[in-house]
TIDRENMI-684353 format. One record per residue (C-alpha): residue number from 1; x, y, z; chain; residue in three letters. Coordinates in pm, 1 decimal, padded with zeros to 6 digits. Layout:
<recs>
n,X,Y,Z,chain,res
NUM,X,Y,Z,A,ALA
...
</recs>
This chain:
<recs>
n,X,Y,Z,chain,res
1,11452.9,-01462.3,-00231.3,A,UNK
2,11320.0,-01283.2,-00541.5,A,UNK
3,11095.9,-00920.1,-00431.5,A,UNK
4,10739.1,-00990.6,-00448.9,A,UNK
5,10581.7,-00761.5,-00736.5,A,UNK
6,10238.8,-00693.0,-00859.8,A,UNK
7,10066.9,-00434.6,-01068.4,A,UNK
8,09743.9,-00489.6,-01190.6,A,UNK
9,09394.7,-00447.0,-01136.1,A,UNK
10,09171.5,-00652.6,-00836.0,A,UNK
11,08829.6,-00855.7,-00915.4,A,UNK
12,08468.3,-00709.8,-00844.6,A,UNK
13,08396.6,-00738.6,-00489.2,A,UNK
14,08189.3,-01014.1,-00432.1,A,UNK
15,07937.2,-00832.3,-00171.3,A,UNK
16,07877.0,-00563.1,-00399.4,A,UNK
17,07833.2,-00832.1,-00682.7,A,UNK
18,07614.5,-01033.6,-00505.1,A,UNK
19,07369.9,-00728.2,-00446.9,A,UNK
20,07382.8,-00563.5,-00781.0,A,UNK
21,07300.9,-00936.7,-00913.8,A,UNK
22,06977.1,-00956.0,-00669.4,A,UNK
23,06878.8,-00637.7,-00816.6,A,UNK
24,06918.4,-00733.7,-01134.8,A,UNK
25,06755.7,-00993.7,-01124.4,A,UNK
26,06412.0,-00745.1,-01047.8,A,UNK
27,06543.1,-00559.2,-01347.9,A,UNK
28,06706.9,-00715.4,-01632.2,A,UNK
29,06791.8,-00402.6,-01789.9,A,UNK
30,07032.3,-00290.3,-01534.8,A,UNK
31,07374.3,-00359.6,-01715.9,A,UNK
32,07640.2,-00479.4,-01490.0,A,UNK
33,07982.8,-00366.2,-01543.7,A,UNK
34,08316.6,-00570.9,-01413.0,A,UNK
35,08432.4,-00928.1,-01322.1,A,UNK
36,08439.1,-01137.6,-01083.2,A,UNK
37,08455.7,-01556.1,-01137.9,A,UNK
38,08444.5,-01615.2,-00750.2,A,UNK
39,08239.3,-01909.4,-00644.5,A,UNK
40,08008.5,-01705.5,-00389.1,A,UNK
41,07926.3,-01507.6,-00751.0,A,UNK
42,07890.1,-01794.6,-00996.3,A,UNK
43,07692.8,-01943.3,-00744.6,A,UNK
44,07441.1,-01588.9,-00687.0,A,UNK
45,07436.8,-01593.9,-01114.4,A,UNK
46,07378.2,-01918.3,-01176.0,A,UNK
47,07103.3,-01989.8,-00839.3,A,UNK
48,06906.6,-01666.2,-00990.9,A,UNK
49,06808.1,-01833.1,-01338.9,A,UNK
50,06653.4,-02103.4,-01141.9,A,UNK
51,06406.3,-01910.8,-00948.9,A,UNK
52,06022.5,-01977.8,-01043.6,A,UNK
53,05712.9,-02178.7,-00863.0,A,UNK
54,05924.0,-02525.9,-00769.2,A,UNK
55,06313.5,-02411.3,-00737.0,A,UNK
56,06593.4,-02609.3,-00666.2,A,UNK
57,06909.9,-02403.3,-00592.1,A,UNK
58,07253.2,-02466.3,-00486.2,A,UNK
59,07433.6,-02196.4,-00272.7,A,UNK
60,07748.4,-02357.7,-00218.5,A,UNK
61,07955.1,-02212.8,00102.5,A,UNK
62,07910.6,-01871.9,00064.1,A,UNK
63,07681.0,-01719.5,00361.5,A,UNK
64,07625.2,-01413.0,00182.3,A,UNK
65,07462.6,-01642.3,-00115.2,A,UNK
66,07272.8,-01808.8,00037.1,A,UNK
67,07109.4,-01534.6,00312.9,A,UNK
68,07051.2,-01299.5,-00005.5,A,UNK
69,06874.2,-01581.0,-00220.3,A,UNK
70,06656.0,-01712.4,00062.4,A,UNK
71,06479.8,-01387.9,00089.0,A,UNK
72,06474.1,-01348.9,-00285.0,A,UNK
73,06343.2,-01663.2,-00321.9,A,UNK
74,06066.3,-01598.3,-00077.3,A,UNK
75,05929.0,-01333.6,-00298.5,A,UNK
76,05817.0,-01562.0,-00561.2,A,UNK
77,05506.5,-01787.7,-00430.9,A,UNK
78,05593.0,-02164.4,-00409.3,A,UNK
79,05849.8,-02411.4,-00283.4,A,UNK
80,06151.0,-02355.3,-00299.4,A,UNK
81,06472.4,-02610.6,-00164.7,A,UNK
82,06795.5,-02443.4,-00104.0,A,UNK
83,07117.2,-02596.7,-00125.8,A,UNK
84,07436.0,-02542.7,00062.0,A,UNK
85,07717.5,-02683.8,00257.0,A,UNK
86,07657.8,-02870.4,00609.8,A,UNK
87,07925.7,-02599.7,00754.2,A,UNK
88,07708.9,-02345.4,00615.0,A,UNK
89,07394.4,-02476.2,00722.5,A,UNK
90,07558.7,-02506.1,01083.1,A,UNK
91,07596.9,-02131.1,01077.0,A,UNK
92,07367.7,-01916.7,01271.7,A,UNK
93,07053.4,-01900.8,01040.9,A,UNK
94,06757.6,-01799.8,01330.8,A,UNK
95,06719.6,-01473.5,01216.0,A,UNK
96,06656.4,-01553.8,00877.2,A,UNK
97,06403.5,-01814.6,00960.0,A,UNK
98,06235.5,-01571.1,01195.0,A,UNK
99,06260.2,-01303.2,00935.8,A,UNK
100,06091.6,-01495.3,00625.7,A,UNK
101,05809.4,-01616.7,00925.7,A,UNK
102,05737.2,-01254.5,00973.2,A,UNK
103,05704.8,-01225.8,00610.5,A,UNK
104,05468.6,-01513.1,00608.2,A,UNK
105,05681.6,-01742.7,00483.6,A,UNK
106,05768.6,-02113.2,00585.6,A,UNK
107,06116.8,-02226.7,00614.7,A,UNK
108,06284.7,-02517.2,00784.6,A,UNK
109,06639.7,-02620.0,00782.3,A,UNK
110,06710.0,-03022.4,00710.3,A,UNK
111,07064.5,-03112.3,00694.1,A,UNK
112,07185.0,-02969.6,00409.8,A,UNK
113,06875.4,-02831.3,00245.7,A,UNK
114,06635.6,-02520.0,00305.9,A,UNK
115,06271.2,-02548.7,00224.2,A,UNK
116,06104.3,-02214.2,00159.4,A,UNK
117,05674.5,-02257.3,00102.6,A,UNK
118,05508.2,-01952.5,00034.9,A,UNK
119,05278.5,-01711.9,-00163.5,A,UNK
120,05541.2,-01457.9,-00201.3,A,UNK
121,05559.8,-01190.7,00110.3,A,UNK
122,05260.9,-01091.1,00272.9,A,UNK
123,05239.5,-00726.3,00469.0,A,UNK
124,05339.3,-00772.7,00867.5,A,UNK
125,05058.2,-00631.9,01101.6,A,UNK
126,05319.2,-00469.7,01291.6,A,UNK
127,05692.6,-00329.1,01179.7,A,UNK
128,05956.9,-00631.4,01139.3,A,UNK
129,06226.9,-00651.6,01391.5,A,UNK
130,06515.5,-00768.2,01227.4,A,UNK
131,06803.9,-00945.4,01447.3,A,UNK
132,07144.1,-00809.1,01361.9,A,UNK
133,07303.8,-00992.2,01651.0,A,UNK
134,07404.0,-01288.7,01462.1,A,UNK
135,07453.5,-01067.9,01112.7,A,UNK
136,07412.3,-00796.3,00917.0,A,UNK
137,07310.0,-00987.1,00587.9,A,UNK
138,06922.7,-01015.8,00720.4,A,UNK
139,06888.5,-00691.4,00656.8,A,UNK
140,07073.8,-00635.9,00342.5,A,UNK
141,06909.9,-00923.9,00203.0,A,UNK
142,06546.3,-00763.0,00289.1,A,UNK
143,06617.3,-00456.7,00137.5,A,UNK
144,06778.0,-00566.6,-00143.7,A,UNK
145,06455.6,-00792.1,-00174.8,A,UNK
146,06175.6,-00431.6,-00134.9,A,UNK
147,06177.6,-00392.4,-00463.4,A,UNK
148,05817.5,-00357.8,-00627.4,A,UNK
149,05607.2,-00462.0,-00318.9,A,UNK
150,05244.0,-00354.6,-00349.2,A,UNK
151,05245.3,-00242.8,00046.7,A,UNK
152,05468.3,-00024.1,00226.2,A,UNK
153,05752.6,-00255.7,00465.4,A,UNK
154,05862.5,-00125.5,00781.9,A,UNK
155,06115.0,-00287.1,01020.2,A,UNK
156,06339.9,-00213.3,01273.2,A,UNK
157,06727.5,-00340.3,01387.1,A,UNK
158,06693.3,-00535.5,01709.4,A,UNK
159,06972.1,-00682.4,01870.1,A,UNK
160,07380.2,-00580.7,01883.6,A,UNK
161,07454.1,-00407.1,01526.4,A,UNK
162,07686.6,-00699.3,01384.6,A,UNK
163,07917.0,-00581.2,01061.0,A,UNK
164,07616.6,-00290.8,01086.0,A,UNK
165,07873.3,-00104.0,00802.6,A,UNK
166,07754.6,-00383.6,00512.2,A,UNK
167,07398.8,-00351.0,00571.3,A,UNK
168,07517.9,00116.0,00548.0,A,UNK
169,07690.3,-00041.5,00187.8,A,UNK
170,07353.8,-00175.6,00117.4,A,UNK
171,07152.4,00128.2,00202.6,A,UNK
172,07408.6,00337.6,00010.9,A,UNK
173,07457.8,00115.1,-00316.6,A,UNK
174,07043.4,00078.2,-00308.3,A,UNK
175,06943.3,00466.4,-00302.3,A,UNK
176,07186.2,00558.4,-00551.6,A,UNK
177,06987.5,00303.7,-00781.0,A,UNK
178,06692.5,00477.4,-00718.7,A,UNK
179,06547.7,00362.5,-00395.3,A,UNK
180,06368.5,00551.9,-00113.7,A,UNK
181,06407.2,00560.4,00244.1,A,UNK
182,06228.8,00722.8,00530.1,A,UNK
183,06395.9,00666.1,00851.2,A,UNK
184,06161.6,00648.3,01151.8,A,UNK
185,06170.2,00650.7,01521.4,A,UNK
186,06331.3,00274.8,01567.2,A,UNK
187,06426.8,00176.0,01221.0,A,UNK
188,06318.3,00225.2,00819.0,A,UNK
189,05971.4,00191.2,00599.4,A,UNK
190,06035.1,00180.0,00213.5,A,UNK
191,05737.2,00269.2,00033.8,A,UNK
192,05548.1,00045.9,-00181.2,A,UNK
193,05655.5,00032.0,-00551.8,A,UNK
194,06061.1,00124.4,-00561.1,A,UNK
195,06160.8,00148.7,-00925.7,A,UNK
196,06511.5,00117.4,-01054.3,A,UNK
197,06653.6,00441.7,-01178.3,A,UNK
198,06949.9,00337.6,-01333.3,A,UNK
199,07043.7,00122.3,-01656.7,A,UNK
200,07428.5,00059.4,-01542.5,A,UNK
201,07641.6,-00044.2,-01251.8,A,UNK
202,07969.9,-00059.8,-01195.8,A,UNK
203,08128.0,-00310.7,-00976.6,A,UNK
204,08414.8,-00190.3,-00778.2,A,UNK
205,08762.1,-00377.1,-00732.8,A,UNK
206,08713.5,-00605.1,-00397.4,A,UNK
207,08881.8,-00434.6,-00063.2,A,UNK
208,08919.4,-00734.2,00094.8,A,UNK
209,09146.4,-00902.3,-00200.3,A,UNK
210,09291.9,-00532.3,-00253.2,A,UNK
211,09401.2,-00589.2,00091.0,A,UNK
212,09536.2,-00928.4,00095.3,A,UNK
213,09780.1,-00789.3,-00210.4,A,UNK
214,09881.7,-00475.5,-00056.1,A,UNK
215,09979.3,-00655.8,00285.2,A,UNK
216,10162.4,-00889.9,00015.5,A,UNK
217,10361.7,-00545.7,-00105.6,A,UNK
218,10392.0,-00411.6,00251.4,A,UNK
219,10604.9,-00751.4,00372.4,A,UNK
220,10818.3,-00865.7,00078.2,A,UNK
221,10832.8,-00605.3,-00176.7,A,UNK
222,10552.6,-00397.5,-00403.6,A,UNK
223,10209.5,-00401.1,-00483.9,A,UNK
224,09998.1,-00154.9,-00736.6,A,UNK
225,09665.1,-00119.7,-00770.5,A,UNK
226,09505.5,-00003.4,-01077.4,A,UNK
227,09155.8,00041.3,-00987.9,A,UNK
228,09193.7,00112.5,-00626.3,A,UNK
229,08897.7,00357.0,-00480.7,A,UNK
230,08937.9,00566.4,-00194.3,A,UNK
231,08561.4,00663.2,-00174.9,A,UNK
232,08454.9,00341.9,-00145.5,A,UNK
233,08144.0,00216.3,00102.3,A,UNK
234,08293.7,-00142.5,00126.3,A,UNK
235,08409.9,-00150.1,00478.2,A,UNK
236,08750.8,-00291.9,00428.4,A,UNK
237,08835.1,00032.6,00266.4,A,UNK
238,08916.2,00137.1,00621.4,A,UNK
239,09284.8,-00082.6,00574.6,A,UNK
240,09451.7,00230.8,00437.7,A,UNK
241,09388.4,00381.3,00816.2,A,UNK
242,09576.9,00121.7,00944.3,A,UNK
243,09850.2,00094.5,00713.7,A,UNK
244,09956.0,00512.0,00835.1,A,UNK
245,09895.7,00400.3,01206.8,A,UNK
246,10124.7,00085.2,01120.4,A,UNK
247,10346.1,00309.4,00949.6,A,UNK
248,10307.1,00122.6,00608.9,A,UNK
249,10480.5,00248.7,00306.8,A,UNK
250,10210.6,00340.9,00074.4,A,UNK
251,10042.0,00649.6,-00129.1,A,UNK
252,09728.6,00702.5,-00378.6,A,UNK
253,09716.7,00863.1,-00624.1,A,UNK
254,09392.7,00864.5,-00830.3,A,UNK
255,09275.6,00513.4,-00867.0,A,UNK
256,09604.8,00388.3,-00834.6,A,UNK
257,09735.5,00250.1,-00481.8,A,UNK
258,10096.8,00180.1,-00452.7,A,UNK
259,10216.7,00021.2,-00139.7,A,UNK
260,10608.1,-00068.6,-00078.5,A,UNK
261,10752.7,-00302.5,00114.6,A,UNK
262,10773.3,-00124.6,00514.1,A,UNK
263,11049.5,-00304.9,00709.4,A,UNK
264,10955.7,-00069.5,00972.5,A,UNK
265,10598.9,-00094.4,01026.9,A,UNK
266,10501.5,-00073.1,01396.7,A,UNK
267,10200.8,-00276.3,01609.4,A,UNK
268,09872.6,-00163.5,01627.8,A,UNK
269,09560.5,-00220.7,01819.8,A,UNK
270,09248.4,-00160.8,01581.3,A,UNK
271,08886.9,-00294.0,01674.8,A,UNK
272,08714.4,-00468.4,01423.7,A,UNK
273,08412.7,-00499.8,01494.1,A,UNK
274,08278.6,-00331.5,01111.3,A,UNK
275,08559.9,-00493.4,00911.7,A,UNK
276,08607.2,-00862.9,01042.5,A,UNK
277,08732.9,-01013.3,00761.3,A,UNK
278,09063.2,-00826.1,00767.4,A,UNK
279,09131.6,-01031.7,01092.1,A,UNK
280,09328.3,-01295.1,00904.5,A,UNK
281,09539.9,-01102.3,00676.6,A,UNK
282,09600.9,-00832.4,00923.4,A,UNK
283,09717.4,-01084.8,01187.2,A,UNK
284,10024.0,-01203.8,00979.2,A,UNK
285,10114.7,-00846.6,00910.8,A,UNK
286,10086.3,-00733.2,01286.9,A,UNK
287,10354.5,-01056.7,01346.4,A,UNK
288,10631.4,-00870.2,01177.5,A,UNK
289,10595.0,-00542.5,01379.4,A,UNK
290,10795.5,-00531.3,01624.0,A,UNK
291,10583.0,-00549.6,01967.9,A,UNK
292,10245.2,-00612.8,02139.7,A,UNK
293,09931.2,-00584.6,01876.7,A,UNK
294,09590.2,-00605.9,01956.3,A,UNK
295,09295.6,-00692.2,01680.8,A,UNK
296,08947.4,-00682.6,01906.4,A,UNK
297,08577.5,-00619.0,01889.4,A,UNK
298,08467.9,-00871.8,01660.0,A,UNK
299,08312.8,-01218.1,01833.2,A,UNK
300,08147.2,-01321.9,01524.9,A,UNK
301,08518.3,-01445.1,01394.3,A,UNK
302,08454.6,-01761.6,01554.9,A,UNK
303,08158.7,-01854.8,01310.6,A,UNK
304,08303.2,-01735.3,00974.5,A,UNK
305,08380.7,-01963.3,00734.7,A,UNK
306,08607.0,-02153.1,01014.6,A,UNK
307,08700.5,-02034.7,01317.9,A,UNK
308,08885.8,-01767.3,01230.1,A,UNK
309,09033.1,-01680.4,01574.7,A,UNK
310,09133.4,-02042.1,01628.3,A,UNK
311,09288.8,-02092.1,01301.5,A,UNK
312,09474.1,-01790.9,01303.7,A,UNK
313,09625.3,-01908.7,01644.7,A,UNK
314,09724.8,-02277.4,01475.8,A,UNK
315,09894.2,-02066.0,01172.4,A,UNK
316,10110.4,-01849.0,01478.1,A,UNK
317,10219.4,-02120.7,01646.7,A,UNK
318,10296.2,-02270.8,01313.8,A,UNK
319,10558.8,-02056.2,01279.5,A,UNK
320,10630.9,-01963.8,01639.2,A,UNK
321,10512.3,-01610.2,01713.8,A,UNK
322,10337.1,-01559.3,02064.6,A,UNK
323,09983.7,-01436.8,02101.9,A,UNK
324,09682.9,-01471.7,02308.2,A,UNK
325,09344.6,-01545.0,02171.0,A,UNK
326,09045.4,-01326.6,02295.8,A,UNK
327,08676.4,-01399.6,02255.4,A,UNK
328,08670.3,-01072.6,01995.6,A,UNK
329,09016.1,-01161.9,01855.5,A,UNK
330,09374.1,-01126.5,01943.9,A,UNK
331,09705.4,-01015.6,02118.5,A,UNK
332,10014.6,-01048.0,01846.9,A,UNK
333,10358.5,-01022.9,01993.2,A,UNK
334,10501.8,-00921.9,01671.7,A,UNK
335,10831.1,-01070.6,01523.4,A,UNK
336,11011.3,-00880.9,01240.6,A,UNK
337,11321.1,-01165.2,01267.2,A,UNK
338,11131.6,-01479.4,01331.9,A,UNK
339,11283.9,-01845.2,01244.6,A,UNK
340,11173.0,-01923.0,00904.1,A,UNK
341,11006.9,-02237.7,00942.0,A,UNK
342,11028.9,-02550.9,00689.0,A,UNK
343,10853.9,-02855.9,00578.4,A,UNK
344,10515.7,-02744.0,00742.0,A,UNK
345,10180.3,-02804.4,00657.0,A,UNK
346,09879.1,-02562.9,00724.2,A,UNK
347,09522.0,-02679.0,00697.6,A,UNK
348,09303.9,-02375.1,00609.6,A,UNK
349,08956.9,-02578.2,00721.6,A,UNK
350,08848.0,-02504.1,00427.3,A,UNK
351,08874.8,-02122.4,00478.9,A,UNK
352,08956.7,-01904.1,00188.3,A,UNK
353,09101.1,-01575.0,00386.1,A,UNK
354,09291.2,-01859.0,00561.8,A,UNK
355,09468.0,-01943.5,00265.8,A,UNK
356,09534.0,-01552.0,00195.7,A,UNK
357,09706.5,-01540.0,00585.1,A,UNK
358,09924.5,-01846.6,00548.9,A,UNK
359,10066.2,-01744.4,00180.4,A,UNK
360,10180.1,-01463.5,00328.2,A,UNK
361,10393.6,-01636.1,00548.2,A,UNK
362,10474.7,-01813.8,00270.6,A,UNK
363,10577.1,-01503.6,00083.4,A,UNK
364,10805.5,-01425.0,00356.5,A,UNK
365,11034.6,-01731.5,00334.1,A,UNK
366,10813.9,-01956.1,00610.1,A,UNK
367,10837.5,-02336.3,00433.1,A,UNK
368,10415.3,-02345.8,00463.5,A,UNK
369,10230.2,-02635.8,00220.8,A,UNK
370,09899.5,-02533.0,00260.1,A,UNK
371,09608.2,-02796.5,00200.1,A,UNK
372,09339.3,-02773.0,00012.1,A,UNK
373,09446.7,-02421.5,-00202.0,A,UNK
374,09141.2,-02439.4,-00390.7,A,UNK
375,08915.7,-02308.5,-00132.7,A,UNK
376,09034.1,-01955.2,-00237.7,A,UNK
377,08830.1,-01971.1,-00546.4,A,UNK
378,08492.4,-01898.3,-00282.9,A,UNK
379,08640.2,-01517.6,-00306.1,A,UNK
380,08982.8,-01531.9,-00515.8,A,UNK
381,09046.3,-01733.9,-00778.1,A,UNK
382,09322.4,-01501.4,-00968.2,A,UNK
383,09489.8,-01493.5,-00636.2,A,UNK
384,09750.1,-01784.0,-00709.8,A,UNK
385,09844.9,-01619.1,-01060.5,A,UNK
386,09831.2,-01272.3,-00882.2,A,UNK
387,10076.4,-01338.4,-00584.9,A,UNK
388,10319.2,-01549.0,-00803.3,A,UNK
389,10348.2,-01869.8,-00604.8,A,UNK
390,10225.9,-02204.5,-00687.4,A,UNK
391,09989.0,-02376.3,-00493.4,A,UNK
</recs>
């Protein structure tokens, strides 16, 4: 089998994209610089130019979409009927109903539409208490939404701390564009009337998709990235700390990551409770280290885009490795000569990192047809031309 080869430089990350577009969207000016054709992103772009008194706006699948735009939404008086997928809609969305109440805003969720009714946010009597159990992206999506209020907005983080590292991303990527924060005794107040400071962003490559093709390099030959940052606040950054612990071949050197294939990468046991979405992609690399990994601290896998924890399970036994599911993740008895498998077929449930995990195999001489390859285009859509296999 030919060595798998790749230099070249990753798409915008989406959750960074999405933000700086929500921003923008209070500020025209603000130039955004990159690309990114991902559908959670066409889908933030295109929902944004449809926002005035009577909206009607289609989010698609993407959680992050459609959390962001209900709150932005919200802030201009109306009604306002969101869009999105049954699976999405069947994804925890109390918090952000509770949220936009404390705002003074109406919502209700029928079926596969959101109904927003309101006179744009009106100040709480008492601080907010946002509930982080089920997600970080309340939070962000508040923020990201404080821009020129007329009252000062205080609210505190009730509740476990889920992905608690995006809504630090936010924070971060929003006071370098000029916002203020006072932290108080159980949470934040942003004072009334935040102005933008700056007339340009630039959108950094996506971690998550950086990851996917370095794993690619790690297991069947090279990968180089060309606008790799080390510095970054996306959380998935943190792969490069478990590439030395796994003893992955790799170095930076500027902007540029290299990573060659490791034939002797060894099992790890990482918690990932601030960078679930690795989960996938890391699994299939911990199954070709030799010995016992384990990937914990991170429930909310179950009610990702699909079951993550499940459907990483019906990929292993796919191809035979042994493991043990765990409410938070997994236990990987890694592999490195495992019978290559042929004339399968994986279903993804229509779960782009899915896709990502079970072309790896692929790339490693598994026979895997996997169904439905199109979902990738929700984060990925250069992935197929990037990895070199045809879906």
């Amino acid at each position: 089998m030919a060595k798998f080869r790749f230099q070249g430089e990753i798409p915008g990350s989406k959750s960074v994209f999405n933000r700086a577009l929500i921003v923008q969207s209070y500020f025209p000016v603000l130039d955004l610089k990159g690309f990114s054709e991902c559908d959670d992103v066409r889908f933030m772009r295109e929902g944004l130019k449809h926002i005035r008194d009577r909206s009607r706006i289609d989010c698609g699948e993407g959680g992050t979409t459609f959390r962001f735009m209900a709150l932005r939404a919200s802030r201009q008086k109306g009604v306002h009927t969101l869009e999105a997928t049954q699976r999405l809609m069947q994804r925890p969305q109390k918090g952000l109903i509770d949220l936009l109440k404390q705002l003074g805003v109406q919502a209700q969720i029928k079926g596969e539409e959101m109904f927003i009714i309101g006179e744009g946010w009106k100040k709480p009597k008492t601080p907010l208490e946002v509930n982080t159990t089920e997600s970080s992206q309340y939070a962000s999506a508040l923020v990201l939404n404080a821009w020129l209020l007329d009252f000062d907005l205080e609210f505190e983080l009730v509740g476990d701390n889920v992905s608690e590292s995006y809504f630090l991303l936010t924070l971060d990527m929003l006071k370098s564009m000029g916002m203020r924060f006072q932290k108080t005794a159980r949470g934040y107040l942003i004072p009334a009337g935040q102005r933008l400071s700056k007339l340009s962003w630039t959108v950094e490559a996506d971690m998550s998709s950086a990851f996917t093709m370095a794993a690619a390099g790690a297991l069947a030959g090279e990968t180089i990235i060309e606008n790799f940052s080390e510095k970054s606040t996306q959380p998935d950054v943190v792969f490069t700390e478990i590439f030395k612990k796994m003893h992955v071949d790799f170095s930076v050197e500027g902007e540029k990551l290299t990573v060659k294939e490791s034939p002797s990468v060894v099992p790890v046991e990482w918690n990932l409770s601030q960078s679930p979405d690795l989960f996938p992609v890391l699994a299939i690399l911990c199954s070709w280290a030799p010995g016992t990994s384990k990937l914990f601290g991170a429930p909310h896998l179950v009610s990702k885009e699909s079951n993550r924890i499940a459907k990483v399970s019906d990929l292993l036994n796919l191809v035979g490795v042994a493991h043990e599911s765990l409410p938070d993740g997994m236990i990987i008895h890694g592999n490195p000569q495992q019978k290559l498998v042929k004339g399968v077929s994986f279903n993804p449930d229509k779960d782009h990192r899915m896709v990502m995990a079970a072309v790896l195999m692929k790339l490693k001489g598994h026979g895997i047809t996997v169904e439905e390859p199109h979902v990738i285009n929700k984060s990925f859509p250069e992935f197929w031309d990037m990895i070199g296999i045809k879906p």
